[in-house]
Backbone atoms as SQL, in Angstrom:
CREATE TABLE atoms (id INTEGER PRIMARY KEY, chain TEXT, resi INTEGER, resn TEXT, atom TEXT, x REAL, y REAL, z REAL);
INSERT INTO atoms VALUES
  (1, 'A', 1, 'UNK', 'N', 0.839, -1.180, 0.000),
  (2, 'A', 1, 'UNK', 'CA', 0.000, 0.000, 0.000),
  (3, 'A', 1, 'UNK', 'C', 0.885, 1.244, 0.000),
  (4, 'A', 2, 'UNK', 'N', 0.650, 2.415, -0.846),
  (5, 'A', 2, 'UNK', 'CA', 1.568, 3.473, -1.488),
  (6, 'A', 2, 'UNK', 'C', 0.857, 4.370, 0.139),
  (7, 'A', 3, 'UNK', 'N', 2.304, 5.018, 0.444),
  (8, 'A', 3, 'UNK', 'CA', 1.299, 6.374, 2.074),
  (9, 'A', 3, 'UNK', 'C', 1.251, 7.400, 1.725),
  (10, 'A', 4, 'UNK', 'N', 0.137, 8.341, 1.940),
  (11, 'A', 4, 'UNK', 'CA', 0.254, 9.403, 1.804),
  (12, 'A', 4, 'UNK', 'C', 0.846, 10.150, 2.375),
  (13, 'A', 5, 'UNK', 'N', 1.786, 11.022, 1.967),
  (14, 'A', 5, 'UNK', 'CA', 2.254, 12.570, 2.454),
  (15, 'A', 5, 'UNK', 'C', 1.782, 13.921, 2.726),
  (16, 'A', 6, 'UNK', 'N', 1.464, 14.160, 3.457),
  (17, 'A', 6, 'UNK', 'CA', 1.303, 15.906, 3.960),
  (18, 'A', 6, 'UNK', 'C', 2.454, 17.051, 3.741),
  (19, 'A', 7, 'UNK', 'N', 2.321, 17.593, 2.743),
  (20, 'A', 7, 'UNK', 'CA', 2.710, 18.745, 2.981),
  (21, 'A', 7, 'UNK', 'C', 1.981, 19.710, 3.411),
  (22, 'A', 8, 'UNK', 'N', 2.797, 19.628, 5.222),
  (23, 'A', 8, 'UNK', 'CA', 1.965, 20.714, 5.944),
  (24, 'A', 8, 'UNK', 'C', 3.156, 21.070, 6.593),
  (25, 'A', 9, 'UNK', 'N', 2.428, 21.994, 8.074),
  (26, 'A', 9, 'UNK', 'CA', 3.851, 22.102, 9.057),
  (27, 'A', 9, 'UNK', 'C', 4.020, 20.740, 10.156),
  (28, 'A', 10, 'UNK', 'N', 5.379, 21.210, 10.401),
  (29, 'A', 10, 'UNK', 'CA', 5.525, 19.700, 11.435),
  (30, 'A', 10, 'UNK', 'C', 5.144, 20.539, 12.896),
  (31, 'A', 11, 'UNK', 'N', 5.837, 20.011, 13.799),
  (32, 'A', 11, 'UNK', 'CA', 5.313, 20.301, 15.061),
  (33, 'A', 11, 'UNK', 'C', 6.057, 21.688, 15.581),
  (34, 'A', 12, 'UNK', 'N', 7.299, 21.602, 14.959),
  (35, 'A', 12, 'UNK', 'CA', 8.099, 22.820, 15.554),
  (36, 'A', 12, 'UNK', 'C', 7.457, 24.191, 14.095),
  (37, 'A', 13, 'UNK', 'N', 6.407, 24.378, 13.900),
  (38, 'A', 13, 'UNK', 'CA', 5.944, 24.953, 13.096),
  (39, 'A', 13, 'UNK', 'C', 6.859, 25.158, 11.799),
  (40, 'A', 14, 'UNK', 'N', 8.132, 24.590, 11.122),
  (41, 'A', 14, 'UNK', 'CA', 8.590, 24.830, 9.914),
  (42, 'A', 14, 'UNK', 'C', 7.904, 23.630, 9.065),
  (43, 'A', 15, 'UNK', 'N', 8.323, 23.762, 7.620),
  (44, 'A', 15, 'UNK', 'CA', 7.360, 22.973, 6.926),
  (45, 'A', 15, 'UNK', 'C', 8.401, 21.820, 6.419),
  (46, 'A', 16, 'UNK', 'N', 8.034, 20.372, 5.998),
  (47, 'A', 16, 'UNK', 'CA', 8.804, 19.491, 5.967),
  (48, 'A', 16, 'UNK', 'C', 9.883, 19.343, 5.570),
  (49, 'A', 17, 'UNK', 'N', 9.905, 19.999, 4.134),
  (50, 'A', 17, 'UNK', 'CA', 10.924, 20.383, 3.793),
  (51, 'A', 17, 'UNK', 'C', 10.861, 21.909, 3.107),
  (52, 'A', 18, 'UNK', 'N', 11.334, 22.875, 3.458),
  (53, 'A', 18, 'UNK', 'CA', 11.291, 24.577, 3.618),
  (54, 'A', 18, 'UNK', 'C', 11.295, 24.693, 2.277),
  (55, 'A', 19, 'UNK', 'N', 9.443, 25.348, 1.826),
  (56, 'A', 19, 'UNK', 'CA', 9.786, 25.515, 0.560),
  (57, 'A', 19, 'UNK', 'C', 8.698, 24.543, -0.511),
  (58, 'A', 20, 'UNK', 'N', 9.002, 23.615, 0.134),
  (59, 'A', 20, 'UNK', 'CA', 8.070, 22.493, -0.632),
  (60, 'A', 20, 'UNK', 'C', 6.714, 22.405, -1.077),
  (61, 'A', 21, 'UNK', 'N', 5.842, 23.124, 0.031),
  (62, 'A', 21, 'UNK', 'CA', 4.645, 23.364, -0.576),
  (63, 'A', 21, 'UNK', 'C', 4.560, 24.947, -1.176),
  (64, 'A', 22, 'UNK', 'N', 5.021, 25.726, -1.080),
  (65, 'A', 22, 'UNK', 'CA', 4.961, 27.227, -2.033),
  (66, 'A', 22, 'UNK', 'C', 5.366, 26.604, -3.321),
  (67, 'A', 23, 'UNK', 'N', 6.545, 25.955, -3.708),
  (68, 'A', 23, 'UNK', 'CA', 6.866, 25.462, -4.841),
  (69, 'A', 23, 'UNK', 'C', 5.737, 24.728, -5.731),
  (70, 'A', 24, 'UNK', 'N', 5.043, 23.485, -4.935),
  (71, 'A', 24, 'UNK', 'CA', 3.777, 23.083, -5.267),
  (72, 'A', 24, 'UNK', 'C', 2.819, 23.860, -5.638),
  (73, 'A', 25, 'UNK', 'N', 2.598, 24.854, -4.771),
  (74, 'A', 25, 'UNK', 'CA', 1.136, 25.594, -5.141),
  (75, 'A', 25, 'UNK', 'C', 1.944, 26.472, -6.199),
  (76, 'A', 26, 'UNK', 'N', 2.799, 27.213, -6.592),
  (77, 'A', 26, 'UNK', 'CA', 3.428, 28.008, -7.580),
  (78, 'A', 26, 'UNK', 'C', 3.288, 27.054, -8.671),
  (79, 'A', 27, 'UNK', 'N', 3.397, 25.629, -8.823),
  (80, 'A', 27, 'UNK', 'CA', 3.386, 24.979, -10.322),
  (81, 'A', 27, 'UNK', 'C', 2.158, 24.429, -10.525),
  (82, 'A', 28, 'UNK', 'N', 1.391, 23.981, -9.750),
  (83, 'A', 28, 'UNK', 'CA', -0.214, 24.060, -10.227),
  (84, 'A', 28, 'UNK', 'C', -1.005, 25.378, -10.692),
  (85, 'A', 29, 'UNK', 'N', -0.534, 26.509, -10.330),
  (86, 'A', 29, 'UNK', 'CA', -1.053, 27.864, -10.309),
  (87, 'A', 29, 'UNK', 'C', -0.535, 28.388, -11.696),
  (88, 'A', 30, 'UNK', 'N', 0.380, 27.350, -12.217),
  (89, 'A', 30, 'UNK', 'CA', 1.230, 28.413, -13.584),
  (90, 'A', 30, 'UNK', 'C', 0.408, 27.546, -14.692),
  (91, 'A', 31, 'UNK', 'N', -0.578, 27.470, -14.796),
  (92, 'A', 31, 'UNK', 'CA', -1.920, 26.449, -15.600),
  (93, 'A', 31, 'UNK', 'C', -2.797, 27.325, -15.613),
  (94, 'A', 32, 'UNK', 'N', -3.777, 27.660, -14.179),
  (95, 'A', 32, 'UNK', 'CA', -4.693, 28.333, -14.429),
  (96, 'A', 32, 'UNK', 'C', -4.941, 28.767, -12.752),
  (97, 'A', 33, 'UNK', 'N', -5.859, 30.110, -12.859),
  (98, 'A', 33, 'UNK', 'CA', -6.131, 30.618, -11.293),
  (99, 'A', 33, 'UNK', 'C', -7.038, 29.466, -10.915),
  (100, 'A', 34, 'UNK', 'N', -6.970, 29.408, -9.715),
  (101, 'A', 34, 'UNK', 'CA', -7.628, 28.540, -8.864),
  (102, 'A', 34, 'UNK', 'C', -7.891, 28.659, -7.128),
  (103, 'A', 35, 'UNK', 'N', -8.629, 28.697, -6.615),
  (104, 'A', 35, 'UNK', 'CA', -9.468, 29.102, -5.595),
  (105, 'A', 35, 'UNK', 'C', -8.527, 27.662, -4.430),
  (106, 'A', 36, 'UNK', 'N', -8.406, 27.661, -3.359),
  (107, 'A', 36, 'UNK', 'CA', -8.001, 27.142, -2.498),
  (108, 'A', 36, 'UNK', 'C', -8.145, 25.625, -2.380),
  (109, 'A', 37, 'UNK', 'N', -10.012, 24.970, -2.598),
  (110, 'A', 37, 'UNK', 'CA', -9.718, 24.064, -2.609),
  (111, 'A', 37, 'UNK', 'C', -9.425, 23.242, -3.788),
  (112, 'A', 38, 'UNK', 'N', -9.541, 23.924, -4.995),
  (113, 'A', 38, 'UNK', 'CA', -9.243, 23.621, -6.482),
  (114, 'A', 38, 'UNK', 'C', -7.968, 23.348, -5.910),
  (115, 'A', 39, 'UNK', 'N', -7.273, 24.112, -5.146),
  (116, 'A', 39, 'UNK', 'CA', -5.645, 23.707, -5.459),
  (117, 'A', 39, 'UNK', 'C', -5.152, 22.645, -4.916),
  (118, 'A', 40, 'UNK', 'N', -5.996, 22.366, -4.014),
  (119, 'A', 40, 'UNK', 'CA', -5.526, 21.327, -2.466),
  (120, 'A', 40, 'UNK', 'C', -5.402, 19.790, -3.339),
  (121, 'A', 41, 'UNK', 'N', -7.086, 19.717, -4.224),
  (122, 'A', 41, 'UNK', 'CA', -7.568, 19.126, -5.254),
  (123, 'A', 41, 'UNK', 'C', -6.157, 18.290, -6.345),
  (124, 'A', 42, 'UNK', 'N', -6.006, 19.726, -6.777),
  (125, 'A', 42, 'UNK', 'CA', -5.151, 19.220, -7.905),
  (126, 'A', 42, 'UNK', 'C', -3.770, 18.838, -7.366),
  (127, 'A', 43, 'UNK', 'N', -3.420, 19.399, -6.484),
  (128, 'A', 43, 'UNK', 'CA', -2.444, 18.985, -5.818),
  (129, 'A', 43, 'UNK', 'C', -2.517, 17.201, -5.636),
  (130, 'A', 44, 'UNK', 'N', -3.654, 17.075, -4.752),
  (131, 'A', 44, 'UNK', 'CA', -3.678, 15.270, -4.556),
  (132, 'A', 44, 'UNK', 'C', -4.070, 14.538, -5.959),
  (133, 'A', 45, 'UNK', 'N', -4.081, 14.994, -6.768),
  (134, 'A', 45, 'UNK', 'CA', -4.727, 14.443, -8.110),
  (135, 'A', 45, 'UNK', 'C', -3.609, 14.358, -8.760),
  (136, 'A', 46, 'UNK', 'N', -2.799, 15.244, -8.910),
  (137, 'A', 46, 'UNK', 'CA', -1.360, 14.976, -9.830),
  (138, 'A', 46, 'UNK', 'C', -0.616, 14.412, -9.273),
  (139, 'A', 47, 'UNK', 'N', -0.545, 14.132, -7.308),
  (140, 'A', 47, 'UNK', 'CA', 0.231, 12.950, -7.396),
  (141, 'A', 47, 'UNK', 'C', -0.303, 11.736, -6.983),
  (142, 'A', 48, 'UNK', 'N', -1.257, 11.512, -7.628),
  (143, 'A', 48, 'UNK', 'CA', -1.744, 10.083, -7.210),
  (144, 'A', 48, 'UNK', 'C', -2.058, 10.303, -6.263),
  (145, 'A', 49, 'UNK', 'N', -2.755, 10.852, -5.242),
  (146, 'A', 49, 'UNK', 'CA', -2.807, 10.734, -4.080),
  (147, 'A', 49, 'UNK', 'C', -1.678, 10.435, -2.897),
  (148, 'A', 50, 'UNK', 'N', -0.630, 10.987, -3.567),
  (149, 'A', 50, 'UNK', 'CA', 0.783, 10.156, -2.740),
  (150, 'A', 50, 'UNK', 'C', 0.503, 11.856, -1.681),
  (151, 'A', 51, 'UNK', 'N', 0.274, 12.862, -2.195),
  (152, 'A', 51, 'UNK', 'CA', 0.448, 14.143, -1.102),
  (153, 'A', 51, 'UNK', 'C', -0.860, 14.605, -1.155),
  (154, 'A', 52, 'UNK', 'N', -0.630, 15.432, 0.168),
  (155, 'A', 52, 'UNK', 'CA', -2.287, 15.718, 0.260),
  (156, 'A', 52, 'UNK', 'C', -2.092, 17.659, 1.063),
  (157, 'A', 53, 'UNK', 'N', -2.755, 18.534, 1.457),
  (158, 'A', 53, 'UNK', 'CA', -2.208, 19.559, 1.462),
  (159, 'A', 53, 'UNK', 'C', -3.548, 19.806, 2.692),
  (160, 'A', 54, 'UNK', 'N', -3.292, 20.249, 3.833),
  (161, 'A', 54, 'UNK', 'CA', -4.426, 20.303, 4.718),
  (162, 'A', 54, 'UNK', 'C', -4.851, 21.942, 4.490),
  (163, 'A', 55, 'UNK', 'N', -5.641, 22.705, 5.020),
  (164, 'A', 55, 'UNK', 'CA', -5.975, 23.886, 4.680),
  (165, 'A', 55, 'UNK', 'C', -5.131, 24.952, 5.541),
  (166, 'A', 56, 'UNK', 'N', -5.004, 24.119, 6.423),
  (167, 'A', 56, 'UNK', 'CA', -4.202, 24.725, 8.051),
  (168, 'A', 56, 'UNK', 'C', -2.674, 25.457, 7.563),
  (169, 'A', 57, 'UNK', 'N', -2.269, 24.490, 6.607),
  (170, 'A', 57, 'UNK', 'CA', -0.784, 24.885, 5.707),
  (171, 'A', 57, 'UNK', 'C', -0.922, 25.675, 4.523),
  (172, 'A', 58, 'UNK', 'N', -2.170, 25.549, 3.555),
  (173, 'A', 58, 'UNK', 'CA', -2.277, 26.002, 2.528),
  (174, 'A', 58, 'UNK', 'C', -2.827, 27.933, 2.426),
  (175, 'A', 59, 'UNK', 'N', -3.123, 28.086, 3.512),
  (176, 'A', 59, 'UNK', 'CA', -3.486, 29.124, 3.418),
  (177, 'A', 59, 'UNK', 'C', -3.069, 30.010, 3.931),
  (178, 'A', 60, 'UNK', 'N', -1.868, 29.819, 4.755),
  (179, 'A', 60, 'UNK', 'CA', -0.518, 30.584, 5.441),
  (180, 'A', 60, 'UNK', 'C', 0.085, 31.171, 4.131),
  (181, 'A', 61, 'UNK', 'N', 0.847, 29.535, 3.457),
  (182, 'A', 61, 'UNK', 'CA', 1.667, 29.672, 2.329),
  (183, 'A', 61, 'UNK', 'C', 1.033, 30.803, 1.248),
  (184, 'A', 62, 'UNK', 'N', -0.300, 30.209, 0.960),
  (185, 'A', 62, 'UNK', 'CA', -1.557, 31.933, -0.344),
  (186, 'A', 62, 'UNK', 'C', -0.745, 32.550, 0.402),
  (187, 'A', 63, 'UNK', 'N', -0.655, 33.354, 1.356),
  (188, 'A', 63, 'UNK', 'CA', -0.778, 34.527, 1.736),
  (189, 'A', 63, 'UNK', 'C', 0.649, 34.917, 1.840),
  (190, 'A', 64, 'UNK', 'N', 1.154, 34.272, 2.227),
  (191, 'A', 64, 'UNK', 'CA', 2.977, 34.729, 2.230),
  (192, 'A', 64, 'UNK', 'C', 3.613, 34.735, 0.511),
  (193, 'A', 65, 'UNK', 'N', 2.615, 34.319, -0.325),
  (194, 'A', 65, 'UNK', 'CA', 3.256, 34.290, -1.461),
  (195, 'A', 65, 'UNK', 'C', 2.663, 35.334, -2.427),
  (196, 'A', 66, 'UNK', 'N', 1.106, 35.872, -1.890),
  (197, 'A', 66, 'UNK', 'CA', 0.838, 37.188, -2.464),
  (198, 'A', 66, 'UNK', 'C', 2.184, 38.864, -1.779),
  (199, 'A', 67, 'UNK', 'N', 2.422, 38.513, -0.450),
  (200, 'A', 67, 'UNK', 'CA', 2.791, 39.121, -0.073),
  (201, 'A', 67, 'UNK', 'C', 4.141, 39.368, -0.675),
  (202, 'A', 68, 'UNK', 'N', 4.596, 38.463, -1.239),
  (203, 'A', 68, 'UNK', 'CA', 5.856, 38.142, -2.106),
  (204, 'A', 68, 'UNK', 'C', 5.831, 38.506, -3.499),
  (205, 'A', 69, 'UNK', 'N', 4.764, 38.565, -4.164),
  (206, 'A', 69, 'UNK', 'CA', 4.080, 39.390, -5.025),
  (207, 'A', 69, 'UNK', 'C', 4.449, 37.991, -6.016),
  (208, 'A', 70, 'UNK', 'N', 4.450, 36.548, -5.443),
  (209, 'A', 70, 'UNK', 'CA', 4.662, 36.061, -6.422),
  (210, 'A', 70, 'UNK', 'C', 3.358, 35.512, -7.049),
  (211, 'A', 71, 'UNK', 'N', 2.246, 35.352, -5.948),
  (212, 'A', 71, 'UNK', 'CA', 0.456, 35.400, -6.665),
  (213, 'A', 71, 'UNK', 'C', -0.440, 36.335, -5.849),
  (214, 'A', 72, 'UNK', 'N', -1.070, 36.576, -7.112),
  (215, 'A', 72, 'UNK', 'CA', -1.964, 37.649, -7.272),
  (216, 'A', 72, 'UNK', 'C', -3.235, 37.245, -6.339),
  (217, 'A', 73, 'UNK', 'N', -4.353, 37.584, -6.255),
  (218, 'A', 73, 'UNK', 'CA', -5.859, 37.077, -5.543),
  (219, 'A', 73, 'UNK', 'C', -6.662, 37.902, -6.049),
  (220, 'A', 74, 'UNK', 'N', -8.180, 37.297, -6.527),
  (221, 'A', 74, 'UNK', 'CA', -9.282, 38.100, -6.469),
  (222, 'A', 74, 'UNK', 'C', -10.363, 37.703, -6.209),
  (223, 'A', 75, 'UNK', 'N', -11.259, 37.846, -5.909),
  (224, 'A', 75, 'UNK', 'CA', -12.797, 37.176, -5.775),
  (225, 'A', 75, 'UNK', 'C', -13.354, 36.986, -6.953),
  (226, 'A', 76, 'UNK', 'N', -13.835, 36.000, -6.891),
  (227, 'A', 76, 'UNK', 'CA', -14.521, 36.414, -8.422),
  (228, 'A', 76, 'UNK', 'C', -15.707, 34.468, -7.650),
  (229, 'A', 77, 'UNK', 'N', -16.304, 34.270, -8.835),
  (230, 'A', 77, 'UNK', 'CA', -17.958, 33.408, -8.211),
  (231, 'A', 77, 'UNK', 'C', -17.412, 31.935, -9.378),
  (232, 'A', 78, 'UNK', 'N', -17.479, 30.401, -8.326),
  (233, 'A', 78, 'UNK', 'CA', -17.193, 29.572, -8.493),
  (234, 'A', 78, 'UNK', 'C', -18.106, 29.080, -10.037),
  (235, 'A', 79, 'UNK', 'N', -17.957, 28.049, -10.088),
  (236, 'A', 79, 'UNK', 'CA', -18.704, 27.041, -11.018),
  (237, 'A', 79, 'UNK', 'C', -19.835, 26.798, -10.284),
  (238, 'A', 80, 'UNK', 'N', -19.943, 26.513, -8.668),
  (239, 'A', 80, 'UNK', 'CA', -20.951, 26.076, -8.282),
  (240, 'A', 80, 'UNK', 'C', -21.976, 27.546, -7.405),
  (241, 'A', 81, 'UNK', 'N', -21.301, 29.076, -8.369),
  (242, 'A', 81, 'UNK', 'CA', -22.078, 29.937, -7.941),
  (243, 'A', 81, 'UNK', 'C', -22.102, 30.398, -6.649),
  (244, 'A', 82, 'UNK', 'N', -20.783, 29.891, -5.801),
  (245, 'A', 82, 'UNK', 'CA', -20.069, 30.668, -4.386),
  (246, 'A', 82, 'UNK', 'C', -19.301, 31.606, -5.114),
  (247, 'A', 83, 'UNK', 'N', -18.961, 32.366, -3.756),
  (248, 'A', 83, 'UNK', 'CA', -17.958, 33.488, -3.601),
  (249, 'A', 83, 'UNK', 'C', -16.723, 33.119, -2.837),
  (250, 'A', 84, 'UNK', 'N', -15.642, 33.021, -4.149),
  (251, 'A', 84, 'UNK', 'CA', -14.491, 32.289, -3.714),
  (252, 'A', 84, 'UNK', 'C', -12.732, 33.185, -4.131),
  (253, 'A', 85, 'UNK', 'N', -12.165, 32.921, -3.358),
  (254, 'A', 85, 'UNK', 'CA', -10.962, 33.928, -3.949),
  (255, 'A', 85, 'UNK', 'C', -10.086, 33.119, -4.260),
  (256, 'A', 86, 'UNK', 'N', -9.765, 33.756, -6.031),
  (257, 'A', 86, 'UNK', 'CA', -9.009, 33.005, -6.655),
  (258, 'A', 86, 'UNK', 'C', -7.666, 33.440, -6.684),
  (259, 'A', 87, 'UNK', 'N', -6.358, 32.723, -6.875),
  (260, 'A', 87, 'UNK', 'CA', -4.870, 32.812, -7.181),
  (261, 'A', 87, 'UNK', 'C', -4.359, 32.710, -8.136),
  (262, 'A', 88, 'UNK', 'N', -3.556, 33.323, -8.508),
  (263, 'A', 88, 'UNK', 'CA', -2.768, 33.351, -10.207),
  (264, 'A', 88, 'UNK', 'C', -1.507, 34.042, -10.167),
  (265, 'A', 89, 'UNK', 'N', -0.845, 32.851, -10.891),
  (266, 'A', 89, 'UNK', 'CA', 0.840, 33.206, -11.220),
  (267, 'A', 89, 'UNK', 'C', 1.338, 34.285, -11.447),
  (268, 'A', 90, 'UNK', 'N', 1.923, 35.104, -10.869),
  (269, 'A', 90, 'UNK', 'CA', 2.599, 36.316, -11.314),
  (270, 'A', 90, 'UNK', 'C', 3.152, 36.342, -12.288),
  (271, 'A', 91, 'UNK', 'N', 3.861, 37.100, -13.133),
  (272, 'A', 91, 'UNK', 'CA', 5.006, 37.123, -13.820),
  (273, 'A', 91, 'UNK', 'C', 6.744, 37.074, -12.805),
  (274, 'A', 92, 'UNK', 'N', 6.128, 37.484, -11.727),
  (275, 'A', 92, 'UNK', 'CA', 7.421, 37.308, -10.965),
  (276, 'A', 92, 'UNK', 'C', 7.376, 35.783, -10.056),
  (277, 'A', 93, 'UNK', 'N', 6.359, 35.378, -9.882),
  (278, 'A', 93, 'UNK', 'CA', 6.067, 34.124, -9.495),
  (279, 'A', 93, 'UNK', 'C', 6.563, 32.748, -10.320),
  (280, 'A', 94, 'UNK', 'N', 6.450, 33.331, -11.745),
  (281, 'A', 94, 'UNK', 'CA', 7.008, 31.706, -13.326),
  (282, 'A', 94, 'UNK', 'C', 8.351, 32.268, -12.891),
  (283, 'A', 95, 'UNK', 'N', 8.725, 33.435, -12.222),
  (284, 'A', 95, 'UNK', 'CA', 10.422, 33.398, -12.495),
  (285, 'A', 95, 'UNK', 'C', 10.597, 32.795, -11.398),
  (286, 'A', 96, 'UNK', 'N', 10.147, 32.624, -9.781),
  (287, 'A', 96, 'UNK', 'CA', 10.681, 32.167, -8.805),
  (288, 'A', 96, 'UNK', 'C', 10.380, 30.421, -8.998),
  (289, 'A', 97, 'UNK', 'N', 9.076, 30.495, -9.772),
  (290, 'A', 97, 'UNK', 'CA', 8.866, 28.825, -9.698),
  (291, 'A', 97, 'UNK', 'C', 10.382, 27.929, -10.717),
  (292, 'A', 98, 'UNK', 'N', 10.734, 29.021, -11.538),
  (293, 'A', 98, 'UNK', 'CA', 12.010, 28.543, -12.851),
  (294, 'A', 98, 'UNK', 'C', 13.365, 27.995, -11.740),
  (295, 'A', 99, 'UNK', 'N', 13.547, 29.024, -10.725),
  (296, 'A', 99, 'UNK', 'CA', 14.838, 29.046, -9.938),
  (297, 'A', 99, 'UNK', 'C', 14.429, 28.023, -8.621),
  (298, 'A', 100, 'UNK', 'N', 13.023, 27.649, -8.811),
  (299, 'A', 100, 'UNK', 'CA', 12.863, 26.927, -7.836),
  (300, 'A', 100, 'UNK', 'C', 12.918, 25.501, -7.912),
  (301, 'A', 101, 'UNK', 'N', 12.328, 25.326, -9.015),
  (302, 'A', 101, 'UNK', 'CA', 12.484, 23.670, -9.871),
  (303, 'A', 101, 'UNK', 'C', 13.576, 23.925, -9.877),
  (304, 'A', 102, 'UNK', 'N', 14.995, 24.727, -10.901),
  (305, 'A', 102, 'UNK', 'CA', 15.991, 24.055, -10.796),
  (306, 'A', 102, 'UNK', 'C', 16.457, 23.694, -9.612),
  (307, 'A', 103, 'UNK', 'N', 17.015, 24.194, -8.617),
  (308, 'A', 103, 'UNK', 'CA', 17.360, 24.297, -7.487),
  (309, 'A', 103, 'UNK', 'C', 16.799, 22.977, -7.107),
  (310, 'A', 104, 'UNK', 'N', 15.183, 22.808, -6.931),
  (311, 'A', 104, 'UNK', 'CA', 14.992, 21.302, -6.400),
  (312, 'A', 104, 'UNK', 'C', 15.658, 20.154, -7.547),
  (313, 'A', 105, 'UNK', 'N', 15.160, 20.095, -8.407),
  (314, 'A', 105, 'UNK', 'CA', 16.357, 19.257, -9.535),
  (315, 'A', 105, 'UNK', 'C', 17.840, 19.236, -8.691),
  (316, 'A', 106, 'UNK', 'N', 18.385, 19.791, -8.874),
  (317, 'A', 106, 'UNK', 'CA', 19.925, 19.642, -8.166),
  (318, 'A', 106, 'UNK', 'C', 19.795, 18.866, -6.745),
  (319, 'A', 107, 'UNK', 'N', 18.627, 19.645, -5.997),
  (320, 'A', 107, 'UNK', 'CA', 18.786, 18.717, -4.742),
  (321, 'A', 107, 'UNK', 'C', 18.387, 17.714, -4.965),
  (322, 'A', 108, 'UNK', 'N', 17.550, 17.259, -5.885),
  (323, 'A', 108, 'UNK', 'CA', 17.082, 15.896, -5.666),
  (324, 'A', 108, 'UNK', 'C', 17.899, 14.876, -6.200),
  (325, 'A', 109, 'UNK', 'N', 18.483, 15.292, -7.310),
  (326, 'A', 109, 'UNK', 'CA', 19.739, 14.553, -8.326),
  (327, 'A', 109, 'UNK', 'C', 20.504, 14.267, -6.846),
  (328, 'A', 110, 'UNK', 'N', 21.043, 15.164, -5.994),
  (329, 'A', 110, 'UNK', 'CA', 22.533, 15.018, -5.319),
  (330, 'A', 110, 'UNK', 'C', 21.799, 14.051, -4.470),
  (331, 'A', 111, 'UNK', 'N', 20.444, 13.819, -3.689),
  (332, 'A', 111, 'UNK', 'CA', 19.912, 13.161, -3.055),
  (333, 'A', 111, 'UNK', 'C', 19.649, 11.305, -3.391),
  (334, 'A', 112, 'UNK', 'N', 19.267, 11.700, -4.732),
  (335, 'A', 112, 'UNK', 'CA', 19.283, 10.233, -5.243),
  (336, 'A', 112, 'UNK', 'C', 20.494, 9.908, -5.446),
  (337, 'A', 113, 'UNK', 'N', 21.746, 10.282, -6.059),
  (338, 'A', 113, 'UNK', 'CA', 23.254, 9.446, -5.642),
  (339, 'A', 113, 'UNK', 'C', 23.581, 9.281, -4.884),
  (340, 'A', 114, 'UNK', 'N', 23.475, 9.785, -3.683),
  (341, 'A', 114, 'UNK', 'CA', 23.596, 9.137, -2.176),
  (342, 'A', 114, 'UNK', 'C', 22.691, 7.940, -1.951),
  (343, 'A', 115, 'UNK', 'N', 21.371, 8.040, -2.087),
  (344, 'A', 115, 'UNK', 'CA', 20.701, 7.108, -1.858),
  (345, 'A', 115, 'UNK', 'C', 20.724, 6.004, -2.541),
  (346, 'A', 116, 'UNK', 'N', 21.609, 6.018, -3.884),
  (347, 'A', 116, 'UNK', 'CA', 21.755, 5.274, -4.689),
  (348, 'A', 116, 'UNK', 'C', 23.115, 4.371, -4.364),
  (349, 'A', 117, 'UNK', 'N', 24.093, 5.203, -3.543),
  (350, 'A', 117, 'UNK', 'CA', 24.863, 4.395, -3.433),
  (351, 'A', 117, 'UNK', 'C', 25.832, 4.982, -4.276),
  (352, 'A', 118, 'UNK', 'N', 25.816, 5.710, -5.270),
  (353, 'A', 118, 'UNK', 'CA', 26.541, 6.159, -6.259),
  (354, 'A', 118, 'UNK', 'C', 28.077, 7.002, -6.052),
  (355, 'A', 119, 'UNK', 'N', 29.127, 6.296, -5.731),
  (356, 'A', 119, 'UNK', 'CA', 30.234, 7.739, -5.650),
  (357, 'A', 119, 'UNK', 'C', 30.784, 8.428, -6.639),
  (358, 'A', 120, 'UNK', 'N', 30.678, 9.490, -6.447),
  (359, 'A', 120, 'UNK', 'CA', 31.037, 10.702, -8.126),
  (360, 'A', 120, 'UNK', 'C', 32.514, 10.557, -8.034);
């Protein structure tokens, strides 16, 4: 049986790995605006259900990342005819998500040759 993951905060309030879910919500968001639980949504949907995003974490991160000016917010009225506030990629946001994938790429490459056993 495959476990699910939380990206949320741990107990000493930092997040599992620093970074990890802003990065997430920044690359679902560079598709289309999407309202909070659209994101939580697509989040567990693209990975199989392997991560899951509680609201408690997700809505710290919105807000520290408008403040960052890397997404935008507006209200605007769901599919199902609520009043919901939506998020969308900045232009300065596709540049932090660019430096952010690479950056995780590198860590994860240097991570899997260790774990691999691999000496350079």
């Amino acid at each position: 049986m495959m476990r699910r993951r939380r990206i949320m905060a741990d107990s000493r309030g930092g997040e599992v790995i620093k970074g990890t879910l802003e990065m997430v919500v920044l690359e679902v968001l560079q598709h289309e605006p999407m309202h909070g639980w659209g994101i939580t949504e697509r989040i567990e949907r693209r990975s199989n259900g392997l991560l899951s995003v509680n609201q408690g974490s997700l809505y710290p991160a919105l807000y520290r990342l408008v403040a960052r000016g890397w997404v935008s917010s507006e209200w605007r009225t769901t599919e199902n005819n609520r009043t919901a506030r939506y998020y969308s990629l900045t232009r300065l946001g596709r540049k932090e998500l660019a430096a952010e994938r690479a950056q995780w790429e590198k860590l994860s490459r240097g991570v899997n040759l260790i774990l691999g056993g691999v000496e350079a």
